[in-house]
C-alpha positions as CSV (number, residue, x, y, z in Angstrom):
1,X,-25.3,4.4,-3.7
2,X,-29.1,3.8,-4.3
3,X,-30.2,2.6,-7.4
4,X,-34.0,4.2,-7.9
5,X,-36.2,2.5,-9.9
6,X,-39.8,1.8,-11.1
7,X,-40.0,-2.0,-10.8
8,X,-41.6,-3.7,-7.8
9,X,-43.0,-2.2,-4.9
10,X,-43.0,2.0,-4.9
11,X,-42.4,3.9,-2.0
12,X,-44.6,7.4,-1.1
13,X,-42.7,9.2,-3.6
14,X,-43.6,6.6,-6.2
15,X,-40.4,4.9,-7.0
16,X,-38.9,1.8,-5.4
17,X,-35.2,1.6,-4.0
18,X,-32.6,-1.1,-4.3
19,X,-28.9,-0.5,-2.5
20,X,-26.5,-3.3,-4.4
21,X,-23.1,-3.2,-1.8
22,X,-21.2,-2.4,-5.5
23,X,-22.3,-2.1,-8.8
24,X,-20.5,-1.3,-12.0
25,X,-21.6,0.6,-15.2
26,X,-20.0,1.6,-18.3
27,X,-20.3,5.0,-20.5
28,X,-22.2,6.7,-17.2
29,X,-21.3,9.9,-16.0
30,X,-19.1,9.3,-12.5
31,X,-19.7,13.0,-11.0
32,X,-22.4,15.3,-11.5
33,X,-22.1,18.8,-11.6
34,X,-18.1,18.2,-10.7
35,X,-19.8,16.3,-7.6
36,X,-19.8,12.6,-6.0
37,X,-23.0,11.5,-7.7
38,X,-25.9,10.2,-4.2
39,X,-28.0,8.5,-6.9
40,X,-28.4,6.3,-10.1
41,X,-31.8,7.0,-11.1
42,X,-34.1,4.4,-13.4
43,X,-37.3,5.5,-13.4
44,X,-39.3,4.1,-16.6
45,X,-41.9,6.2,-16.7
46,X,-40.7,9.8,-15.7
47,X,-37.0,10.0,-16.7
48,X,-34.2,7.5,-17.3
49,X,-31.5,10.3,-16.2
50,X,-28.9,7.1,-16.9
51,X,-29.6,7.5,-20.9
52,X,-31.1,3.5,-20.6
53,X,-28.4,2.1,-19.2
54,X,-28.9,-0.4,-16.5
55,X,-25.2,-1.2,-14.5
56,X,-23.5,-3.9,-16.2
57,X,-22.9,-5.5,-13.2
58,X,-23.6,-6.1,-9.5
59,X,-22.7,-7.4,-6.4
60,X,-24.3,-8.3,-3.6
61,X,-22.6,-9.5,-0.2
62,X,-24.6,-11.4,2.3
63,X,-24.4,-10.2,5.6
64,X,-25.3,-12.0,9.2
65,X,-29.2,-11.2,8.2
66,X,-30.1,-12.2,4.5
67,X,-31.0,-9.9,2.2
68,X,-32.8,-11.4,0.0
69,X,-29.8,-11.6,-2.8
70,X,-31.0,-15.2,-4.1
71,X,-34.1,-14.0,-4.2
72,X,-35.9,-11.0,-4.1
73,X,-32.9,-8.5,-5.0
74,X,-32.2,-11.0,-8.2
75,X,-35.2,-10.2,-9.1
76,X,-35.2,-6.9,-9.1
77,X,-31.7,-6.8,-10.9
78,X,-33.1,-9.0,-13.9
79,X,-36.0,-6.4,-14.1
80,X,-33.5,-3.3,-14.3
81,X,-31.4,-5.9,-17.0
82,X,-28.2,-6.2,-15.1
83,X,-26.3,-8.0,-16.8
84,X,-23.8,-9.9,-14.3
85,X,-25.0,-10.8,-10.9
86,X,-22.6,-11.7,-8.2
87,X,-23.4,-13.1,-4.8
88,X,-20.5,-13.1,-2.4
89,X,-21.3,-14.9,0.2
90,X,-18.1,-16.4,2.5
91,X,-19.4,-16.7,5.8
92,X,-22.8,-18.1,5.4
93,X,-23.0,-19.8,2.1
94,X,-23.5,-22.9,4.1
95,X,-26.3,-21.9,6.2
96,X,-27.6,-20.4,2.7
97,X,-26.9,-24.0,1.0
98,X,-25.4,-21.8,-1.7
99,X,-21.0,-21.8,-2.7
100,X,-19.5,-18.7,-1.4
101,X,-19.2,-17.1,-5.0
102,X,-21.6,-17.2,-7.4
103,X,-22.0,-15.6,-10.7
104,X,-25.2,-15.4,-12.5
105,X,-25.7,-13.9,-15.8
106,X,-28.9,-12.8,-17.7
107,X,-30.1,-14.9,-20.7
108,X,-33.8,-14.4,-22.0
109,X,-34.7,-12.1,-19.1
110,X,-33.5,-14.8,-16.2
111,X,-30.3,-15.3,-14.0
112,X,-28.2,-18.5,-15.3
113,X,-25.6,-19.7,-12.8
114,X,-21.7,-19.4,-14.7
115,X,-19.0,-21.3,-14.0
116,X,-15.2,-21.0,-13.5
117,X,-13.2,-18.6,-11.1
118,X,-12.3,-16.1,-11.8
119,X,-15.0,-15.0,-14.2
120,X,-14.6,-13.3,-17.3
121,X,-17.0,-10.7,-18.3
122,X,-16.2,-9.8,-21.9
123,X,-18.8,-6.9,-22.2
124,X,-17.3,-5.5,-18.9
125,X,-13.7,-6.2,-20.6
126,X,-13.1,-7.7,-16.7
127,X,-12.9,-10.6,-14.3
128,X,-14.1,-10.9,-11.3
129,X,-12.5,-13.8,-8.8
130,X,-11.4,-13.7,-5.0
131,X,-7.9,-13.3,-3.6
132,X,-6.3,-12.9,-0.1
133,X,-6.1,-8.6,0.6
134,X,-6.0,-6.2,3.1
135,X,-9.0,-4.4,3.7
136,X,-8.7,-2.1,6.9
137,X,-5.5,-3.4,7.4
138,X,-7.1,-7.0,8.3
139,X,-6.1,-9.3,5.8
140,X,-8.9,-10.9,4.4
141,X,-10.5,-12.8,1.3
142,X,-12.2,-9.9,-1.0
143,X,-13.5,-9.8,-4.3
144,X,-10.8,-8.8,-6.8
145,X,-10.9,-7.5,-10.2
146,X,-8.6,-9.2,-13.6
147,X,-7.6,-9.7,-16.5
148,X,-8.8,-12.1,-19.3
149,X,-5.7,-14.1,-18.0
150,X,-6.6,-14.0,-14.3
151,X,-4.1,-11.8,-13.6
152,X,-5.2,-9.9,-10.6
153,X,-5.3,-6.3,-11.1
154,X,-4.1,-4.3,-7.8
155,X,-6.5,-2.7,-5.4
156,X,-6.0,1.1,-4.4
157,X,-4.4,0.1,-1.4
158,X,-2.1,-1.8,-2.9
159,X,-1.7,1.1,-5.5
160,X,-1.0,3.3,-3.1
161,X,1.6,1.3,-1.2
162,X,3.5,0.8,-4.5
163,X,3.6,4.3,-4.8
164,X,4.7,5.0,-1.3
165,X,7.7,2.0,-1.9
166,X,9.0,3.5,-5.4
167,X,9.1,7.2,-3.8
168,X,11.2,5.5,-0.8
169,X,13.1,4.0,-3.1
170,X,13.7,7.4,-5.3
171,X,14.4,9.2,-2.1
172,X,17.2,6.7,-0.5
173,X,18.6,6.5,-4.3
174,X,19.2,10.4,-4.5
175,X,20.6,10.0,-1.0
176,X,23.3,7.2,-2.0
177,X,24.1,9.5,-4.9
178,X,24.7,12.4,-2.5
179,X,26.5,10.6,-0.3
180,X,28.8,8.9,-3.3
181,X,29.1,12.3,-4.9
182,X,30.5,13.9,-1.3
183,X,32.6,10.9,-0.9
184,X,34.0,11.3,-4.4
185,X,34.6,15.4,-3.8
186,X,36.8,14.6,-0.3
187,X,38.3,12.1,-2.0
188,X,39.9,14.5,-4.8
189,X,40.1,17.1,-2.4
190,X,42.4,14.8,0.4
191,X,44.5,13.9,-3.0
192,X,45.4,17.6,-4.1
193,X,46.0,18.4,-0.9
194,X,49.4,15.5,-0.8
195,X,49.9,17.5,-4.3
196,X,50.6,21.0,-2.4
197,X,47.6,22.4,-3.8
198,X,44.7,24.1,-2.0
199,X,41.2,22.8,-3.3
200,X,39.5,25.8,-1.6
201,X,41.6,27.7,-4.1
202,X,40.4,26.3,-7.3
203,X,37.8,28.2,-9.0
C-alpha cells in the first residue's frame, strides 16, 4: 500500500509517493467503507485523512537493485515521523556494508541505530527479530513478530496449520470414540446372546 504524502518531491497531482514493503500503524482504520483500504494518505496541506497519525513503524527490504532505504526513503520516513525504521536486508548487507537487520528509531527528528535482536518496541507493545519460516512453502529466514520476552508470536501460516492439525485431531478423536463405542455395543450384544437373550429384542 502507498503511503501519499507532501514531503519531498510532488508528482503532477501535487503529492509525493512512498511504497514501504510493510508498515504498521495503531488506532487507524484497517477497511474503508467495509473495503481493503489502496491508500494511507498524508497530505499536510489539504487533508490528513489518517487523523495525524504517521505509521508507527516500517520496514523496508532491500532487493537486488537498492532502493534507497539508507538513504533517501529514511528520509522521507523521519519527515512523515515514523517512529521505528527497519531495514532488512539478508542478501546484500555486505555489498551495502550494512548488518542484515537494522533498527533505527527517531530521536529529535533523526534515525538512531538500536541495538539487540529481537527488538522491543514498547509504543508498538511488539518485537520485531528474525526466525527460520515458511514463506511460499520455501523455508526461509523472515522477519517475525514477539513478545517483550522474544517469544515468537506465530505467523498466519503457521496459524492456519495449527488449526488444520487440532481439527485432524478432533476428527480422528470422535472416530476412536465411534469405533470404542461400536466395539463396546457388539461386545454386550455377543454376551447376551450366550445368555439366551436376543439384543434386537430389547427396547
Amino acid at each position: 500500500m502507498g503511503v501519499y504524502h507532501t514531503t519531498g518531491e510532488l508528482n503532477k497531482s501535487g503529492f509525493a509517493l512512498v511504497v514501504p514493503d510493510a508498515f504498521l500503524s495503531v488506532g487507524v482504520e484497517r477497511k474503508k467503507g467495509g473495503k481493503s483500504r489502496r491508500s494511507y494518505v498524508m497530505w499536510e496541506d489539504v487533508m490528513w485523512e489518517e487523523d495525524y497519525t504517521p505509521p508507527l513503524f516500517v520496514l523496508e527490504m532491500v532487493s537486488h537493485a537498492p532502493g534507497g532505504e539508507y538513504n533517501k526513503k529514511m528520509a522521507i520516513y523521519a519527515q512523515l515521523g515514523v517512529l521505528y525504521y527497519l531495514v532488512y536486508n539478508p542478501e546484500f548487507y555486505r555489498r551495502d556494508r550494512h548488518e542484515p537487520f537494522e533498527v533505527y528509531k527517531l530521536e529529535d527528528g533523526e534515525y538512531r541505530r538500536q541495538s539487540g535482536e529481537p527488538f522491543w518496541m514498547p509504543e508498538v507493545g511488539l518485537g520485531i527479530g528474525r526466525d527460520r519460516g515458511e514463506v511460499g512453502g520455501i523455508a526461509q529466514e523472515m522477519p517475525i513478530w514477539c513478545d517483550a520476552q522474544g517469544n515468537r508470536f506465530p505467523s498466519a501460516v503457521e496459524l492456519e496449520r495449527e488449526r488444520a492439525e487440532l481439527e485432524r485431531d478432533r476428527a480422528l478423536h470422535r472416530r476412536d470414540r465411534a469405533d470404542r463405542e461400536r466395539e463396546a455395543k457388539e461386545r454386550l450384544e455377543a454376551y447376551l446372546r450366550t445368555q439366551g437373550i436376543d439384543p434386537e429384542q430389547l427396547s
